[in-house]
N, C-alpha and C positions, 0 to 999 in steps of 0.2 A: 461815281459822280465826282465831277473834278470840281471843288471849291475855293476861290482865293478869300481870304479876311484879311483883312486892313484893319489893325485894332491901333486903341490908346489905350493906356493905364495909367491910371488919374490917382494921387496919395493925400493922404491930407499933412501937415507938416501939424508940431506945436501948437499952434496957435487955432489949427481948426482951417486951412485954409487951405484950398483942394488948388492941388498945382501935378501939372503933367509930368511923367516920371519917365515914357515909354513908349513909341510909335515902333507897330511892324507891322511886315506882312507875310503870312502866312499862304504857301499854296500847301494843300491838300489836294487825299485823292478817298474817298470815302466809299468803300461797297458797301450796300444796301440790300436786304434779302427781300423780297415781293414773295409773302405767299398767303396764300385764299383761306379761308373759312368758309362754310355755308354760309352765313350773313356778312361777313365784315374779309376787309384785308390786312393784311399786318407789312409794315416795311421794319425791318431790323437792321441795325447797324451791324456789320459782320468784321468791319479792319477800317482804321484809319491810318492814312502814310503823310506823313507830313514830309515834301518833298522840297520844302525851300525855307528858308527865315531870313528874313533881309529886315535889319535894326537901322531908325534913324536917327542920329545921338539929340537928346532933348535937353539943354540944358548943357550940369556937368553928367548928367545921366550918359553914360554906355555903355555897350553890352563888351566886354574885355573878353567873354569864354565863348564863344561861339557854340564848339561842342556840347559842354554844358548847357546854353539855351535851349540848343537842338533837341537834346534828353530831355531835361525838364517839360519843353514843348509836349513831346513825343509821351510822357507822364498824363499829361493833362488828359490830350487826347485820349487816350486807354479806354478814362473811364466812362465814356461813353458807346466803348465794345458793350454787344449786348444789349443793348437798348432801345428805345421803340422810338419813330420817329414820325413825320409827317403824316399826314393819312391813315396811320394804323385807329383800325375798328370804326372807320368811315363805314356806318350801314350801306348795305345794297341790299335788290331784291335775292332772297332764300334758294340758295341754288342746292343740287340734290350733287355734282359731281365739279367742285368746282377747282379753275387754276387758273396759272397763273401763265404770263410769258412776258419776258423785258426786254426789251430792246434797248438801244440810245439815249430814244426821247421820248417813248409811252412805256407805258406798263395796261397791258389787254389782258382781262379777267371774262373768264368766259366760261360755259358749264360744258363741261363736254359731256356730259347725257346728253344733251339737246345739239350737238353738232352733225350727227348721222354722217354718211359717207363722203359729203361734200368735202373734196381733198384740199383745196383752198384754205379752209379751215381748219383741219386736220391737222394741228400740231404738234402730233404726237409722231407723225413720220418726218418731220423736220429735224 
C-alpha cells in the first residue's frame, strides 16, 4: 500500500504555548499480510519503506541533516513492523477451510471447502 502523510509537529515553548516547530511529507510504501482464520481475518504490517521526506522550514526551524531525518524517520517507522492493523479480527461467518487472496484493491476471503471444481474460483491453480 502506498501512503503519503502530510504531518506538523507542534511544541510548547516556556511559557506553555504550543507554536509549530515542523511541516513534512512523508511518502511510504507499507506491505501488509492478509491472512484468514476460521472466524476473523488478520492484516499484519510486514515492512515499511519510507521513500521520500520533503521539510518545509517553519519559522527558524530547519531540517540541516537530511540523512539524519531520513534514519530517524526510517526509526519511527520499525516499530510498527509486526503489528495488526485495519480490519484484523473483523468476525465473519465460521469457515471450515478458509483463505485468503490480495490483489490492488480487494482482499477476497473465501472457504475453499465450499469452492468444488469451479475453476473460476479456483485459486489455488492461479
Amino acid at each position: 500500500m502506498a501512503v503519503t502523510y502530510k504531518c506538523e509537529l507542534k511544541g510548547r515553548d516556556k511559557n506553555g504555548t504550543t507554536n509549530q516547530v515542523m511541516v513534512f511529507t512523508a511518502k511510504t510504501r507499507i506491505l501488509i499480510i492478509a491472512a484468514a482464520t476460521t472466524n476473523t481475518l488478520t492484516f499484519k504490517i510486514k515492512n515499511v519503506i519510507i521513500d521520500d521526506l520533503s521539510f518545509e522550514p517553519v519559522g527558524s526551524y530547519y531540517v540541516g541533516n537530511l540523512e539524519l531525518a531520513l534514519w530517524k524517520a526510517a526509526r519511527v517507522a520499525h516499530k510498527v513492523i509486526d503489528t495488526y492493523t485495519f480490519g484484523t479480527d473483523y468476525p465473519t461467518l465460521a469457515r471450515e477451510s478458509p483463505k485468503t487472496r490480495v490483489d490492488r484493491d480487494w482482499v477476497f476471503y473465501y472457504d475453499n471447502s465450499h469452492l468444488g471444481s469451479n475453476e473460476s474460483f479456483n485459486f489455488e491453480q492461479i
